[in-house]
N, C-alpha and C positions, 0 to 999 in steps of 0.2 A: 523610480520604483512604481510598479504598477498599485493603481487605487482601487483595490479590488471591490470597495463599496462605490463605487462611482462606475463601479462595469455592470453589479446586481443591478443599483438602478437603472441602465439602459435596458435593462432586457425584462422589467418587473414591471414598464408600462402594460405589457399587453395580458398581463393576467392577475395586476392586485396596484391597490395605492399603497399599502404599509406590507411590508416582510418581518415574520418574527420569528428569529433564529433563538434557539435556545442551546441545541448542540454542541457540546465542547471543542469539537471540532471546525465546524463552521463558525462558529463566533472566533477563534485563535487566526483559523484562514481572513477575516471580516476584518477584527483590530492588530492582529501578529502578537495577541496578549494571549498566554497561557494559564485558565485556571479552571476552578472547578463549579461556577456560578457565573451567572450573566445572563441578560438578555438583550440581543441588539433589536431595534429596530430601526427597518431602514424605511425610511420615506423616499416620495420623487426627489426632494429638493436637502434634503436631510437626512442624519442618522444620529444614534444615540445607541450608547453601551448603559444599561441602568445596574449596576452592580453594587454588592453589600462592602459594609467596611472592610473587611477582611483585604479585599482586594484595591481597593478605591484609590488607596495612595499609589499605588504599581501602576495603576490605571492612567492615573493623569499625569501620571511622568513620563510615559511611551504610547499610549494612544492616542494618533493624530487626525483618522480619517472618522472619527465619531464624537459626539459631545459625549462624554462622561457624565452622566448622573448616578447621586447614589442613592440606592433603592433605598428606601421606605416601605413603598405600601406599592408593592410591584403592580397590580390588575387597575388600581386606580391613578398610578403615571403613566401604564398603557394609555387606560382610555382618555386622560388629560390631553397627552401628546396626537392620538387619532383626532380628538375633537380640532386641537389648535393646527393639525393642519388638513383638517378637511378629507379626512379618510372615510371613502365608504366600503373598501373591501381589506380584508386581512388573508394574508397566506403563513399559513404554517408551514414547519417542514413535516410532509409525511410522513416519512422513512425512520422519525428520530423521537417524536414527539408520542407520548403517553396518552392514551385513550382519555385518563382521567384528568389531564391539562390541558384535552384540548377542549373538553365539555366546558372547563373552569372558562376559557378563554372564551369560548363560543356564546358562553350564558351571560356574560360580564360585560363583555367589551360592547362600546357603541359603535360596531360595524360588523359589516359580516363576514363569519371568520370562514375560510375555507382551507382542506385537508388533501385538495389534492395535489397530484403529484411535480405540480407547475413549477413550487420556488426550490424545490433539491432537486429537480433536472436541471434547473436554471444555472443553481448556484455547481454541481455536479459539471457541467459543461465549462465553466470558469477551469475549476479546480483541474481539469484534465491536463490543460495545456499550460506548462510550467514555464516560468520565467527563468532569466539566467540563476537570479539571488537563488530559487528554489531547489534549480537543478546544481548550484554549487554545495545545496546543504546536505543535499542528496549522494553527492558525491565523495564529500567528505566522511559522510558515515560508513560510505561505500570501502575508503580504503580504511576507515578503522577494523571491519570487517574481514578486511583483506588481510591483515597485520595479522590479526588474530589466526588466518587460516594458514599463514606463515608457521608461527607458534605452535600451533597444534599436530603440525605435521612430525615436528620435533617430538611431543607427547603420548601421541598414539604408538602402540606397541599389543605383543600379544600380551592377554590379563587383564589391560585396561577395561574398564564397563562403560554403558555408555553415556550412563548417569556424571560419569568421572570428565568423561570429552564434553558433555554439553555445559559441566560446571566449568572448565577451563574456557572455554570460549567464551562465555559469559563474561568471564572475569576478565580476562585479554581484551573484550571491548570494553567493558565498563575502566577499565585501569589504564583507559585512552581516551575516556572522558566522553563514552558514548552516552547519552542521558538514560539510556536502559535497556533493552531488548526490543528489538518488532514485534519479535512475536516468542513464544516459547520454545527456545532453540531443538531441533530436533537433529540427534544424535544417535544412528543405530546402525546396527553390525549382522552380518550374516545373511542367516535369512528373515531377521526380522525388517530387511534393505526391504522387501517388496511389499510392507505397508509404506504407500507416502506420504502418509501424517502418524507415524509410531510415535509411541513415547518411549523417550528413553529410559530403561529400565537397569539390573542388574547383570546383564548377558556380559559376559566377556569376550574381549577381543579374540577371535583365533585364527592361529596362519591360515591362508587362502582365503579371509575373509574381505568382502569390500563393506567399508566405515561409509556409508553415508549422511554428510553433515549438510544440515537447511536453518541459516540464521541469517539474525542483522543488527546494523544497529543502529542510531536514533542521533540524529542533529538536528538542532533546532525544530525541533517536532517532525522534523522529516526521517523518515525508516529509506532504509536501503533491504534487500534480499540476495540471498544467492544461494547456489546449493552445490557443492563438488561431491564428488564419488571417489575415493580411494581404495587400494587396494594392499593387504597387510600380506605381508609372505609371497608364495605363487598362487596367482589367479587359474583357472582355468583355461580352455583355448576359449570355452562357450562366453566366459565371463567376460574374455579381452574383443569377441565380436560383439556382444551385447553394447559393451562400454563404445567402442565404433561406431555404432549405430546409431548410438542417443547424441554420440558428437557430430556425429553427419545427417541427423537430423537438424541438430541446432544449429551445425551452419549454413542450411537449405534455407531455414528459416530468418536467420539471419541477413545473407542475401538478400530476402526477398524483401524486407522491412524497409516499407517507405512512406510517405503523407500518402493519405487516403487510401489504403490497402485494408479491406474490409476484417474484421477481426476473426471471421470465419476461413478466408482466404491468407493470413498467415498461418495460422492454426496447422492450416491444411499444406501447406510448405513441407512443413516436419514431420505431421501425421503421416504423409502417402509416403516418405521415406522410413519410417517403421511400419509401414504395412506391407509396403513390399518388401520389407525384412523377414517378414511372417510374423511378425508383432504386434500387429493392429490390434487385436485385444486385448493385449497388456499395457497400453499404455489409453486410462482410462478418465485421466483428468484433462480438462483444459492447457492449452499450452502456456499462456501467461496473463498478468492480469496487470493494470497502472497500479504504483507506487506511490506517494505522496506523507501527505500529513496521515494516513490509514495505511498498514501495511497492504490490504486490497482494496482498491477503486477501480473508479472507471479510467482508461475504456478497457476492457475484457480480449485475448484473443480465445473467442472459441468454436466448436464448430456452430453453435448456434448466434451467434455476436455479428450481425449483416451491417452493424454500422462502420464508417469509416473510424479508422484512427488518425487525428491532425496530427501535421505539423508540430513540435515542440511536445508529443505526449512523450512519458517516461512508462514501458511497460517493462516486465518481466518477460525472459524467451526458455522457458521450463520444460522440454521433450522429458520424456520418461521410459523407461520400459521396466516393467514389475513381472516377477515370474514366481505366482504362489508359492511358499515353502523351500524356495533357493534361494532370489535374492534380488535385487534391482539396483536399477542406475538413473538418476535425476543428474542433470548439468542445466546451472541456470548462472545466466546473466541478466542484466538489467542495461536496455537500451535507449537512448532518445532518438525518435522519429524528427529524420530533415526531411527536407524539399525530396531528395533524390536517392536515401536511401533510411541509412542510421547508424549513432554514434554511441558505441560500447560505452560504455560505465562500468562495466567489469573488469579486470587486468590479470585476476589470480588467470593461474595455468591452468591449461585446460586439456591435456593429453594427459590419458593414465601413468596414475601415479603410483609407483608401486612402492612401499616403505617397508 
């Protein structure tokens, strides 16, 4: 199993002697312990989890790449441990950490603390590239997901609301032992299809309507995503080109997803195949983003996103097409990037479905 504090260290010579994670998230990535306190620090040659009792005992029975301490007088075990191994610089994480703990930190400690952006790119660039164990936890969330979008297909009818479909999917993942939701499942019908982050509301189902559903669900601190488009009664002819489009973008896209294909230049795969639909302006978000312990991370496909994607990253492949006041169509899977192309994690169907 990868040592993912024995990899921070490698890459934390050239911009700090000690790392101080504080983030729920990167401290769980750090020790593969989940709670809601902690703070690691990683030295060159060392690391240490300094956590309150609440957690302590959990601690020392499954954390094995940190010494366990339990916190006391947290700023003065800091500075104990900087002194005993000879630290003259500290890095924070940017991106996570409170203006007003990092002043605590920067005024306290005997070294010099710094804010920028060095140890969450650091630790960010880790996190990208997913190991098997990761992408198996990923996976499995993936088809609890899937189970549920089985289920719900059965459920949907005209009358249903959309409040009614987002609560059943919920439950069909959590009643398969998902540890909770990615994110806030998004359930919506008609035309309120052409907001792509609606909330679901009271609208009811009605014939010729397409149900748009965007959920996930959560293993081992790992989220999955996906998002299908259906169709209740008879769609239109416009409704059944539209849904064509966003499939034949996503498998342009798809295609083209390989190690080192810049995240602007997948983006762009799927985008010139709804532009030259005549859709280019309706489809106005990014095409996909990585998955992980965060429902969104890095690395990003978008048009602005010039970095490569490695080898072994998990992103989302999300084409869109929104058409104000009628309605839209999202089709999203989640893929891992190989050597020479990429490997679906998604399985649900993907040709319109008419119920």
């Amino acid at each position: 199993m990868r040592n993912n504090v024995k990899l921070l260290q490698e890459s934390m010579s050239d911009f700090c002697d000690c790392a101080i994670i504080t983030s729920d998230t990167n401290r769980r990535y750090l020790t593969g312990m989940k709670s809601t306190a902690g703070t690691v620090a990683v030295f060159r040659d060392r690391a240490y989890l300094i956590i309150d009792f609440r957690y302590i005992e959990k601690a020392r029975s499954i954390v094995t790449d940190c010494e366990v301490v339990l916190e006391q007088s947290l700023i003065s075990q800091l500075g104990e441990l900087i002194k005993k191994h000879g630290a003259k610089t500290a890095a924070v994480e940017a991106d996570s950490i409170t203006l007003s703990h990092y002043n605590t930190l920067k005024n306290a400690l005997p070294a010099e603390v710094t804010s920028g952006a060095e140890l969450s790119d650091a630790i960010s660039r880790l996190r990208r590239i997913k190991t098997d164990d990761e992408a198996e936890q990923i996976i499995k969330a993936q088809r609890i997901a899937e189970r549920a979008f089985d289920e719900v297909r059965n459920f949907i009818r005209v009358g249903r609301t959309e409040r009614e479909i987002a609560l059943f999917l919920d439950y069909e993942m959590q009643k398969r032992s998902s540890e909770g939701v990615s994110f806030e499942t998004i359930a919506l019908s008609g035309e309120n299809t052409s907001m792509p982050h609606g909330v679901p509301g009271d609208r009811t189902v009605q014939d010729g309507d397409f149900v748009l559903m965007d959920y996930g669900a959560v293993v081992g601190g790992y989220h999955s995503d996906m998002t299908r488009t259906v169709a209740v009664g008879t769609p239109s002819d416009k409704m059944i080109s539209v849904y064509n489009t966003v499939l034949a973008a996503q498998q342009a896209a798809l295609a083209a997803a390989k190690a080192n294909i810049t995240g602007s230049e997948l983006d762009a795969a799927a985008r010139n195949v709804i532009t030259d639909a005549g859709y280019g302006d309706c489809f106005g978000h990014s095409l996909g983003h990585g998955v992980g312990l965060e429902i969104h991370e890095a690395p990003n496909a978008s048009p602005r996103c010039n970095k490569a994607i490695r080898e072994g990253a998990i992103v989302t492949v999300e084409p869109g097409i929104y058409i104000a006041g009628e309605f839209g169509v999202r089709i999203e899977d989640m893929v891992q990037v190989t050597k020479d192309g990429c490997k679906n994690l998604t399985l649900s169907e993907k040709q319109l479905i008419i119920l």
